[in-house]
C-alpha positions in Angstrom: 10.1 -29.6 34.1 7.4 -30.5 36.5 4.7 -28.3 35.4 4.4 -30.1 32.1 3.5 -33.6 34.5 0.2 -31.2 35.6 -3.3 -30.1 34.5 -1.0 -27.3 32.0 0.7 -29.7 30.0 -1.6 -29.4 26.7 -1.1 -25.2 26.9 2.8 -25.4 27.6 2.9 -28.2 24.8 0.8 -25.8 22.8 3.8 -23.1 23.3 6.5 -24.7 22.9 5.0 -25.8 19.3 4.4 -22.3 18.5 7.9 -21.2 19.3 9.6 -24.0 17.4 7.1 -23.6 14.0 7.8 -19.6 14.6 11.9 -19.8 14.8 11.6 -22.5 11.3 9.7 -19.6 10.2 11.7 -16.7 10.6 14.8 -19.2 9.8 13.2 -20.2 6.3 12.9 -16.5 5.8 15.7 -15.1 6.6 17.5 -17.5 4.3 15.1 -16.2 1.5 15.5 -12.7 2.1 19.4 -13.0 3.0 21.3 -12.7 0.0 19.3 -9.0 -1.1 19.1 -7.9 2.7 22.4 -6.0 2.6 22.3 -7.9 6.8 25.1 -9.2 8.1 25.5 -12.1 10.9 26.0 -9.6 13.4 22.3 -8.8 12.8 21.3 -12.9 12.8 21.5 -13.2 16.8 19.2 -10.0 17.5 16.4 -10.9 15.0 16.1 -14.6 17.1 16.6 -13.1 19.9 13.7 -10.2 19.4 11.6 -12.5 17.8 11.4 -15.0 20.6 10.2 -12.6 22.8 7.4 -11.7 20.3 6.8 -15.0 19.6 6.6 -15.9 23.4 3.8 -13.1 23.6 1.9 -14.4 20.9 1.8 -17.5 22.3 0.6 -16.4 25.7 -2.5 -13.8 23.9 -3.5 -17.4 22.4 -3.3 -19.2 25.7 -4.6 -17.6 27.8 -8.4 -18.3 27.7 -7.7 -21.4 28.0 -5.8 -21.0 31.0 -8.3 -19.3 32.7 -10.9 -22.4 31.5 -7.9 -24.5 33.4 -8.1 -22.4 36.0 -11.9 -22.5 37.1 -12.6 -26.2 35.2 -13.7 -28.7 38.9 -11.6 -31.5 39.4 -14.3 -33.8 38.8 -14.6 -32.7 35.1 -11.2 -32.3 34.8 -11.2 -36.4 32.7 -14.5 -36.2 31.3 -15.5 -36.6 27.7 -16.6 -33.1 27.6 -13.2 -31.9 28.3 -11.6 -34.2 26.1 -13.7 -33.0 23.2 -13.0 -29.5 24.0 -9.5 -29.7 24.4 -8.6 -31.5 21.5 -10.9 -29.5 19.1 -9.5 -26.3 21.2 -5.8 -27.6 20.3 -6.7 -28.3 16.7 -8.3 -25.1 15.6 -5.7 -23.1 17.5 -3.2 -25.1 16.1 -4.8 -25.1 12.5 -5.0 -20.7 12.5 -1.4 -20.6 13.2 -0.4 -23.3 10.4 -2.8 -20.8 8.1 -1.1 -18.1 9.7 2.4 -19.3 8.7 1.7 -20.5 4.6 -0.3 -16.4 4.6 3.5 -15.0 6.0 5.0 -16.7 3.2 2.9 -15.5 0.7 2.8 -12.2 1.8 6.5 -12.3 2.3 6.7 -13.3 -1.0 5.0 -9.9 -2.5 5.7 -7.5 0.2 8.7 -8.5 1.6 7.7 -8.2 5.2 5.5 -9.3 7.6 1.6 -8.6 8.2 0.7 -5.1 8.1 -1.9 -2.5 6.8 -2.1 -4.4 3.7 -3.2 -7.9 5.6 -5.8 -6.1 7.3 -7.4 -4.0 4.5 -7.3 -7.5 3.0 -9.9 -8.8 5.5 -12.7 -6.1 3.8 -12.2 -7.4 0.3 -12.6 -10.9 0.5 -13.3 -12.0 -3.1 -10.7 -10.2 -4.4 -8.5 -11.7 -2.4 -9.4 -15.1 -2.0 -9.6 -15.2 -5.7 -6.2 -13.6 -6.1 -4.5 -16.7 -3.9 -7.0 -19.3 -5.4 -5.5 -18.6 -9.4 -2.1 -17.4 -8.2 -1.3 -20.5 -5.4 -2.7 -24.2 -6.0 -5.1 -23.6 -3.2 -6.8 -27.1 -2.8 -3.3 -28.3 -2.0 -2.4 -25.8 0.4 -5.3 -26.2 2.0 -4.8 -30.0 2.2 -1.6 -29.4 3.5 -2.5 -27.1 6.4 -5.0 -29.5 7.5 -2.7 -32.6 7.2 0.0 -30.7 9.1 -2.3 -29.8 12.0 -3.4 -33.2 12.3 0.1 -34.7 12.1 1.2 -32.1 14.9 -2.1 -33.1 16.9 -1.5 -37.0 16.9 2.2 -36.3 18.1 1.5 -33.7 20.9 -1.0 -36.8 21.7 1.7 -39.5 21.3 3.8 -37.5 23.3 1.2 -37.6 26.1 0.9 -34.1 26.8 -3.2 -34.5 26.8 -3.1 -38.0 28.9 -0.9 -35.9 31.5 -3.0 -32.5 31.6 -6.6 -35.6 31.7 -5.0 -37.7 34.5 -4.0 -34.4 36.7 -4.9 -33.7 40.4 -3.4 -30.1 40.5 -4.5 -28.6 43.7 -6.6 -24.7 43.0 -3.9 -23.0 44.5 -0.8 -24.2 42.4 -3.2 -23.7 39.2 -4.5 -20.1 40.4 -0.3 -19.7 40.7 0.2 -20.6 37.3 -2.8 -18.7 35.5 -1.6 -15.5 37.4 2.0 -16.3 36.1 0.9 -16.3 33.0 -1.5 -13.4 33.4 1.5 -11.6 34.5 3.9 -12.3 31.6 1.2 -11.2 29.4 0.3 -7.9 30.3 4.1 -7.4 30.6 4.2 -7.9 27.4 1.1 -6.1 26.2 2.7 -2.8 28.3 6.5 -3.0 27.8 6.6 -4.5 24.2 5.5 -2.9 21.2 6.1 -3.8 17.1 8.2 -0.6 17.2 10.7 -2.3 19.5 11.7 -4.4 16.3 12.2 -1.0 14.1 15.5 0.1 16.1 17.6 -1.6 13.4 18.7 0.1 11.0 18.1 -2.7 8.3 14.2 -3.1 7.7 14.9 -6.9 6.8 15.8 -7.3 10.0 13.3 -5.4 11.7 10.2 -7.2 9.6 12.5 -10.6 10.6 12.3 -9.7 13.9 8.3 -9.3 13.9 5.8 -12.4 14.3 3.5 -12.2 11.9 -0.1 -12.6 14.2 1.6 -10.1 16.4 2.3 -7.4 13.5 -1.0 -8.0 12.3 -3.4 -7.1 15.6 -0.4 -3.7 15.6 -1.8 -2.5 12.5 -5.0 -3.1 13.2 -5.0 -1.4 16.2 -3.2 1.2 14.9 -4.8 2.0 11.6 -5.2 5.8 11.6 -2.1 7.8 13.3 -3.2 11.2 14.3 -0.3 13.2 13.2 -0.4 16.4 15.9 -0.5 13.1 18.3 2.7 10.9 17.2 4.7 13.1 15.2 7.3 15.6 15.9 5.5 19.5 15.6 6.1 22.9 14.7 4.3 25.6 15.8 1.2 25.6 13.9 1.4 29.4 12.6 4.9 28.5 11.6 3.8 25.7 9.8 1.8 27.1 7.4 3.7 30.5 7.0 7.0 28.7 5.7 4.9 26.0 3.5 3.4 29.1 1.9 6.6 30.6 0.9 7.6 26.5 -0.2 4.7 26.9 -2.6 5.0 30.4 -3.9 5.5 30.3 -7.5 5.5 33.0 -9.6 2.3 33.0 -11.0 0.8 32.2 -7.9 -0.9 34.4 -5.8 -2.5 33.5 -2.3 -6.1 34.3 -1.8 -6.8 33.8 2.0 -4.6 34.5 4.7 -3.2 32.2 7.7 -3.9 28.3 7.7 -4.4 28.1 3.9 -2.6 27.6 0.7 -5.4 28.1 -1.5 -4.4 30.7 -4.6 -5.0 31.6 -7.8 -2.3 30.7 -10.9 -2.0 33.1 -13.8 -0.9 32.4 -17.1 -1.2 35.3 -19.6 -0.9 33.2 -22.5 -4.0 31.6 -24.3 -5.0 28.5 -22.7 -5.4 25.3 -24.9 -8.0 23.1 -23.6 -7.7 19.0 -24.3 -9.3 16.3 -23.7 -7.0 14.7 -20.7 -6.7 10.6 -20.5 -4.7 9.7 -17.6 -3.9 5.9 -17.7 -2.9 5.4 -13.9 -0.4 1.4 -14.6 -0.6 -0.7 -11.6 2.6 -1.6 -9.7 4.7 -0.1 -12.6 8.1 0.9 -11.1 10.9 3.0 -13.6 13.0 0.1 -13.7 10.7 -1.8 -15.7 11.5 0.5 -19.0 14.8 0.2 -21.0 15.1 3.8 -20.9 16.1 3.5 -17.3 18.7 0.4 -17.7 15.8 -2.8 -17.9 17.9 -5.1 -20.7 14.5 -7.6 -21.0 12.8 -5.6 -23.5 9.0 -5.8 -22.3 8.4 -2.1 -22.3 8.8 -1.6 -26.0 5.9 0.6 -26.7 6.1 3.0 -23.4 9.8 3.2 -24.4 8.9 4.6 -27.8 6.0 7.2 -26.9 8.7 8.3 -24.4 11.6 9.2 -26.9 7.9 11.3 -28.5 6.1 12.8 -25.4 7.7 14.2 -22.2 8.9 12.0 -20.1 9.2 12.5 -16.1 12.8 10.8 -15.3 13.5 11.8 -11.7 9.4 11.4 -10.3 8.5 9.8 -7.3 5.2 7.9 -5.7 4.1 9.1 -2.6 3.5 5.2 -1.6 3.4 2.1 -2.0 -0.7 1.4 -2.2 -3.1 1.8 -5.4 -5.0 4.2 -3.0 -2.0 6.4 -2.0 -1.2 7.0 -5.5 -4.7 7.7 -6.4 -4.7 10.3 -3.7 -1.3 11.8 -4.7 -2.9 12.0 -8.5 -6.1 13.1 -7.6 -5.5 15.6 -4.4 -1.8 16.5 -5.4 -1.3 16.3 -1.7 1.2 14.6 0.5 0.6 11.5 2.2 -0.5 11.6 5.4 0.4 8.8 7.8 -2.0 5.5 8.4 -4.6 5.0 5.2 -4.9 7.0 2.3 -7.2 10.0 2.3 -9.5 7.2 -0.6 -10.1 5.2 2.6 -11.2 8.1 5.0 -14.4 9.5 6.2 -14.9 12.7 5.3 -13.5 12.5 1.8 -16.1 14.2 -0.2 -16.2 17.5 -2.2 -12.8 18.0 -2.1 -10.5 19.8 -4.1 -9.3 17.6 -6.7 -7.8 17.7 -10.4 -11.4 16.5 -11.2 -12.9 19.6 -9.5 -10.6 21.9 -12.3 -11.3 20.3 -15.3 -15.6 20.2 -14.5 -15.3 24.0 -13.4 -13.7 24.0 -17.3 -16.9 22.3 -18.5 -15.1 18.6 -18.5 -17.0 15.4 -17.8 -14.9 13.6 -15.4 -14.7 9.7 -15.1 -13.0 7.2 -13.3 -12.8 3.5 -14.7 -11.5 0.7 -13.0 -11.6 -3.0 -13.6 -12.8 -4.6 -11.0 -15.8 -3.7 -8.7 -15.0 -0.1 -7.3 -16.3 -0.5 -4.0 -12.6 -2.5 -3.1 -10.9 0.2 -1.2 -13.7 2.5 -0.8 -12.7 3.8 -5.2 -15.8 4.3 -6.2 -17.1 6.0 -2.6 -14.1 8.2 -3.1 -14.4 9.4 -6.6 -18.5 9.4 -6.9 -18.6 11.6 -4.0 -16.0 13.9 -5.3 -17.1 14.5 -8.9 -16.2 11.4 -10.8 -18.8 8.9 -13.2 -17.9 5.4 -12.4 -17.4 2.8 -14.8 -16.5 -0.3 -13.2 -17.1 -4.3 -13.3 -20.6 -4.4 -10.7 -19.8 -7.9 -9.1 -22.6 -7.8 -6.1 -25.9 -5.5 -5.9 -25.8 -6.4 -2.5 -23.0 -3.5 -1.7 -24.4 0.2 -1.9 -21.9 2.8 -2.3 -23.9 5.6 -2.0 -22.1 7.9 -4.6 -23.5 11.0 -6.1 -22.9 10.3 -9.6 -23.6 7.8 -12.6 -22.2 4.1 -12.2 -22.0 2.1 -15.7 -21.6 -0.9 -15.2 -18.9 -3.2 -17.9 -21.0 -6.3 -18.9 -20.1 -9.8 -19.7 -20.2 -8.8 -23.7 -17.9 -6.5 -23.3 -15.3 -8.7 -21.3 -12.3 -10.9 -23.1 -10.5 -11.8 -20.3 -10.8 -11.0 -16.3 -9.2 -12.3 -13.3 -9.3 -11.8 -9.4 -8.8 -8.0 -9.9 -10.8 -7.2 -12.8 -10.9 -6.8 -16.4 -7.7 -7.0 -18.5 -6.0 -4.1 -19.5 -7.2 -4.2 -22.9 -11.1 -4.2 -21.8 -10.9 -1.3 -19.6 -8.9 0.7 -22.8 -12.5 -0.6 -24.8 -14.9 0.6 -22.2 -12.9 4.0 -21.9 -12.8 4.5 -26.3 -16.5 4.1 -26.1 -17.0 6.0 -23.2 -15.0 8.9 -25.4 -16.8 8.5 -28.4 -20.1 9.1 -26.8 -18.8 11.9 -25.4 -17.4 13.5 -28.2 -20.4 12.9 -30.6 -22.4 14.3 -27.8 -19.6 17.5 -27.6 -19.0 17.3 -24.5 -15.1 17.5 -23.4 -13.9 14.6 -21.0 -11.4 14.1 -18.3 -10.5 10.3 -17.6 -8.8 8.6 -15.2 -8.1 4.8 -15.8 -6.8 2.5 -13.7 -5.4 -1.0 -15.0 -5.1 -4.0 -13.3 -3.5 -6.6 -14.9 -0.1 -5.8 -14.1 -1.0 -7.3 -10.5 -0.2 -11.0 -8.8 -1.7 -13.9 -10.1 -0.2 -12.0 -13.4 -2.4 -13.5 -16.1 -3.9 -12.0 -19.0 -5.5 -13.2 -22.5 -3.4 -15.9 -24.1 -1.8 -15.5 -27.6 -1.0 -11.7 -26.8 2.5 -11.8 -25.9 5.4 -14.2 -25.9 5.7 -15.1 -22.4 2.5 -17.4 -20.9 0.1 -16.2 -19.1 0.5 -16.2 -15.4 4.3 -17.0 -14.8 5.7 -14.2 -14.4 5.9 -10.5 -13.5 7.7 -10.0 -16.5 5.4 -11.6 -18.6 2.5 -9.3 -16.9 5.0 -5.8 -17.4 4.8 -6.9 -21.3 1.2 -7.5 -21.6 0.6 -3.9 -19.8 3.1 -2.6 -22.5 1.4 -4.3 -25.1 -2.3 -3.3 -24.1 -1.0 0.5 -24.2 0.1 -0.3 -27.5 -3.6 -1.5 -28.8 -5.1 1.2 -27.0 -3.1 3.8 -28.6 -3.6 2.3 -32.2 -7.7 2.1 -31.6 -7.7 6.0 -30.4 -5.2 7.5 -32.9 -7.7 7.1 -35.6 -10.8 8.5 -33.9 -11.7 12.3 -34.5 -11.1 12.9 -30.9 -7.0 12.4 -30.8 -5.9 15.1 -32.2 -6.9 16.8 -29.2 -6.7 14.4 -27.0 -3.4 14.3 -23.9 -2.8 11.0 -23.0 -1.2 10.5 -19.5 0.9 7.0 -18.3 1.9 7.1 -15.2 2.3 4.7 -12.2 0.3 4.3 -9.0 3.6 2.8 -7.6 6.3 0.5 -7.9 6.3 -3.3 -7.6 7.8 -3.5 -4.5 8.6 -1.4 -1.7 10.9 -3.6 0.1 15.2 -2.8 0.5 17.7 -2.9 3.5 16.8 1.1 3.7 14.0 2.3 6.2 12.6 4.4 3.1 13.9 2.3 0.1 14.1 5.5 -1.8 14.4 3.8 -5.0 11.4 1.6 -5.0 9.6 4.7 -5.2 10.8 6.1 -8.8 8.0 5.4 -11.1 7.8 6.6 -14.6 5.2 8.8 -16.1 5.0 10.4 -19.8 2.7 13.2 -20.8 2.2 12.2 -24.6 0.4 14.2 -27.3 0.4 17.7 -25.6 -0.1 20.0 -28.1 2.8 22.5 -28.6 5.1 20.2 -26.9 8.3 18.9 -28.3 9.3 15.6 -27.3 11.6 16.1 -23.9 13.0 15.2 -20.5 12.6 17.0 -17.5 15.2 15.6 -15.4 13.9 17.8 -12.3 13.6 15.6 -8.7 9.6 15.7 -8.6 7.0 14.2 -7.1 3.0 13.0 -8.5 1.3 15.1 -6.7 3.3 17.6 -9.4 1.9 15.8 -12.5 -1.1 17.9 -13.0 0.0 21.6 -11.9 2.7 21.0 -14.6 0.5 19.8 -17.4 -1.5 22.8 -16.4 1.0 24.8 -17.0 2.3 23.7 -20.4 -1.3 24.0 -21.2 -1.4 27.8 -19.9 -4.3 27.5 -17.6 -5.6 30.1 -15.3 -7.0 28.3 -12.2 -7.7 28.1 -8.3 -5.1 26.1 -6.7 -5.6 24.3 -3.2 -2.4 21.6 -4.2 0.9 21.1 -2.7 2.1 19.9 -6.0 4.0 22.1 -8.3 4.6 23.0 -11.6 8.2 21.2 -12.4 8.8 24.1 -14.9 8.4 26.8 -13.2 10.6 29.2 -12.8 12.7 29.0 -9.0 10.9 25.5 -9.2 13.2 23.8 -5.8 13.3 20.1 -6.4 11.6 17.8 -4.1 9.4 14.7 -3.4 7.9 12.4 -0.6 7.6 9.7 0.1 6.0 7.5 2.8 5.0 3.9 4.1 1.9 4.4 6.6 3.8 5.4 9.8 6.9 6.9 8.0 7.1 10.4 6.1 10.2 11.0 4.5 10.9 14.4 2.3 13.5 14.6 0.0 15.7 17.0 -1.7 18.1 16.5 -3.9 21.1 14.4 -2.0 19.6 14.4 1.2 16.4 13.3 3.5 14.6 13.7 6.0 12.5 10.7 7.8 9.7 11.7 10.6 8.7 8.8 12.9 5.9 7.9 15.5 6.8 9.2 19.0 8.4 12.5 18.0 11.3 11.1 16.3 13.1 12.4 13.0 16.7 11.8 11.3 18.2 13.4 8.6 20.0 11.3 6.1 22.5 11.6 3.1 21.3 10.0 0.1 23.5 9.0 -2.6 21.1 8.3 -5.6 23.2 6.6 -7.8 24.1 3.6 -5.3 20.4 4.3 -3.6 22.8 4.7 -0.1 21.4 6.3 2.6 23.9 7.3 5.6 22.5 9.1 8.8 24.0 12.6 9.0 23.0 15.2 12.0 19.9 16.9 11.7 19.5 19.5 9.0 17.4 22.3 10.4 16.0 23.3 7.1 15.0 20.2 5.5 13.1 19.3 8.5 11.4 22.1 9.1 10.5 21.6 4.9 8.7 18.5 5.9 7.5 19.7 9.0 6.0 21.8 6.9 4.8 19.9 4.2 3.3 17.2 6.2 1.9 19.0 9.8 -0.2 21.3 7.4 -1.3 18.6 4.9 -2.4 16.8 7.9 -4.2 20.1 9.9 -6.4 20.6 6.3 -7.7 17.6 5.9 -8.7 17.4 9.5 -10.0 20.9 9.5 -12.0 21.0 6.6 -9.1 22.9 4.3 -9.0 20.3 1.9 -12.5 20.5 0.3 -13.7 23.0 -2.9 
């Protein structure tokens, strides 16, 4: 082609590089992700097809500066030293991001299964956590090493091939070079204003819509899209209507409603006595159901959480409201749906709201929240010291004010046997919460704890000599040190004075993965959680399709509590109690009933589906007027209170 002979030929080299390194890419991939993608190879030639065009726009957004530098560079400077310099270190730095960008895809292929999103830009805040959590999970140096080598491997041949002695030695008149920048200008913004990363969500297999995607391109999509105003993208009932019929969803029959119209704040009666414990919830990192024998696992590396569920009550039909640490925080903390873009933890406006902390202090409960690393990743410990909560956390940098309202401790270096890029290991936080309890207790003073563990987390290590599978090579190996950590916590705490009264919660923030052929893999959402110790409670199941913003309305109620209720959760044993759950990634909100669901998109859109639990098969079925206007419902009004104010004490 001629214009490769002309002033152009290092940019045009530059694409065609990119689209060759993209389609080995999305090749490599899709031979990864192929044999658990449920994708046949009717869906091979739209993926390539879809992703070249989104890899042609990428290409042109990285370009295009420099065609405009091509554009308005004089002929006489044209084969100077100056533009040699800056068009081979141009070349190799743009050339050197998109090698980085390609190993990150992989990685984050490799624990999301899918490309850039939400996650990869909330990753760009936290840096150490991060950068530590590749360094001791990948062998860095070499990576490193080998993204360098292969940008300068890619530079000399691009130079061999004599792409940059053609674009030196051109004489390409102003007005065949104004043609071509405005060429390029115009594929561009055709791009920018007739392609979108929802174009590559038609499918109906989400492997093939995240194959589809190119990775930069996803990436700039979330960021530019990291907060979806809900009355603004989502399909909408009338508002009135909205709230009357998730009022009647929530009517229970202890419940009475204490304000009228946009609310569902009310009081719950129980006319029994009320028994007041001391609550420990132990919030398990990335723990899906699946892990435990008692829902099929044949590995055996949930021993212990297998036994205290055969003695406490154990949640066997309970579902995460997401897939992040933060949306199951909100879920456990707010018992509220999730709303779509970030959790409510990473909002402004997230103080003083109404929370299960907020119950237990009106009940004369010290309320803490201990973490393992530094709180101030994903805004924790901004989110639960402005809303009640101590912090007890692993300080890594004065630098970083949080500005909370309440006591920080900080977990020092005595106090720490093992710690990786996330924090403290399991068995440390379980220390720094026992004497965290003990001075409570001695000081009688009833406390309400939330802990949330780390270790169960990628690069999977934890204290040597512990378990029998080494530290760091595998998720399994991390599932059974979790297991066993709960198992030396619970032998510590069951001979202190404080057990006896004492409920100790496991439950998960959410599963492992998220990832399936499904556009809501329903299944990667079914976490377990066990209520152990209650006192009065005999060891069951409740087999009841629930959610986690349930947990804490239910232990409530086994506890016979009187309280002020602003939750949508529920108690599960209730009387007339109608099964249900959501679930959500950040732009889609499903709602779920028993069988059936109900997905509500960006731009208006919703489909109903039938779900057959048992095979986890979902199968589009027309729209059922009911459950949609349930998670209507549930989710334009959760939305509308948080917005409004309607959300705080």
């Amino acid at each position: 082609m001629k214009s490769v002979k002309n002033r152009y030929a290092v940019l045009f080299g530059f694409i065609a590089l990119y689209l060759i390194l993209s389609f080995l890419v999305r090749a490599a991939l899709l031979i990864w992700a192929f044999p658990q993608s449920g994708m046949t190879a009717a869906n091979i030639f739209p993926v390539f097809a879809k992703g070249f065009i989104y890899d042609a726009g990428v290409s042109l957004f990285f370009t295009i500066a420099y065609a405009l530098y091509l554009l308005v560079l004089p002929q006489r400077l044209n084969n100077t030293l100056f533009n040699r310099i800056f068009t081979y270190t141009g070349f190799f730095l743009a050339l050197m991001i998109v090698m980085f960008s390609f190993f990150a895809e992989f990685t984050f292929w490799g624990e999301y299964s899918g490309r850039f999103d939400f996650i990869a830009v909330d990753y760009l805040i936290y840096t150490y956590e991060v950068i530590s959590n590749i360094n001791q999970s990948y062998p860095l140096p070499w990576l490193i090493g080998g993204v360098v080598a292969g940008t300068v491997l890619l530079t000399w041949l691009m130079s061999r091939n004599g792409n940059f002695r053609r674009s030196f030695r051109s004489n390409m008149p102003f007005g065949r070079r104004l043609a071509t920048f405005l060429a390029l200008l115009g594929l561009l913004l055709s791009h920018a204003f007739f392609i979108s990363n929802t174009w590559a969500e038609k499918s109906k297999n989400r492997y093939a819509q995240e194959l589809s995607k190119a990775g930069i391109y996803s990436f700039i999509s979330a960021y530019l899209n990291n907060e979806l105003a809900y009355d603004k993208y989502y399909l909408l009932e009338d508002e009135n209507t909205a709230f009357t019929q998730v009022r009647q969803l929530l009517q229970q029959p202890d419940a009475r409603y204490l304000e009228n119209g946009k609310s569902i704040f009310r009081s719950i009666t129980d006319t029994a006595i009320p028994v007041k414990p001391n609550v420990i919830m132990v919030t398990i990192e990335s723990f899906s159901a699946d892990f435990m024998a008692r829902f099929g696992n044949k590995e055996n590396i949930t021993p212990v959480l297998d036994s205290i569920a055969r003695e406490g009550v154990l949640f066997t039909n309970m579902y995460a409201t997401g897939t992040r640490t933060v949306r199951g925080m909100e879920a456990l903390t707010l018992a509220v749906p999730p709303t779509p873009g970030q959790s409510i933890v990473r909002r402004k406006n997230n103080e003083n709201l109404f929370s299960a902390g907020s119950i237990f202090r009106k009940q004369g409960y010290e309320a803490t929240f201990f973490y393992g690393g530094d709180g101030y990743f994903d805004n924790m410990n901004k989110f639960f010291g402005n809303n009640g909560y101590d912090i007890t956390d692993r300080l890594r940098s004065r630098l970083v004010d949080d500005q909370i309202a309440t006591r920080r401790t900080h977990i020092p270096d005595s106090a720490v046997q093992f710690e990786n890029a996330w924090g403290v290991c399991d068995e440390d936080i379980y220390n720094a919460a026992i004497k965290s309890a003990d001075e409570k207790y001695a000081a009688g003073k009833q406390f309400y704890d939330f802990i949330m563990t780390t270790s169960n987390h990628r690069p999977f290590t934890y204290p040597a000599g512990k378990i029998d599978i080494p530290s760091g090579s595998s998720r399994e190996g991390a599932v059974k040190y979790t297991d066993y950590a709960i198992g030396q916590f619970l032998q510590k705490i069951r001979t202190k004075p404080w057990f006896a009264n004492t409920v100790i919660i496991f439950v998960a923030d959410h599963c492992a993965s998220s990832a399936g052929k499904n556009e809501i893999e329903v299944s990667k959402y079914h976490i377990p959680c066990i209520l152990y110790n209650v006192p009065g409670a005999a060891p069951q199941e409740i087999s009841a399709m629930c959610s986690q913003i349930d947990l804490y309305p239910t232990l409530l109620g086994m506890l016979h509590w009187s309280y002020n209720s602003n939750f949508y959760g529920q108690n599960v044993l209730a009387p007339g109690y109608q099964p249900r759950a959501m679930v959500s990634t950040y732009q889609k909100l499903a709602y779920l009933e028993p069988g059936k669901l109900v997905i509500l998109s960006p731009q208006q859109k919703a489909q109903c589906f039938s779900w057959n639990q048992d095979k986890n098969d979902l199968q589009p079925i027309a729209t059922d007027n009911t459950l949609l206007q349930h998670g209507l419902a549930t989710y334009q009004t959760a939305y509308a209170l948080f917005k409004n104010g309607g959300m705080r004490k």
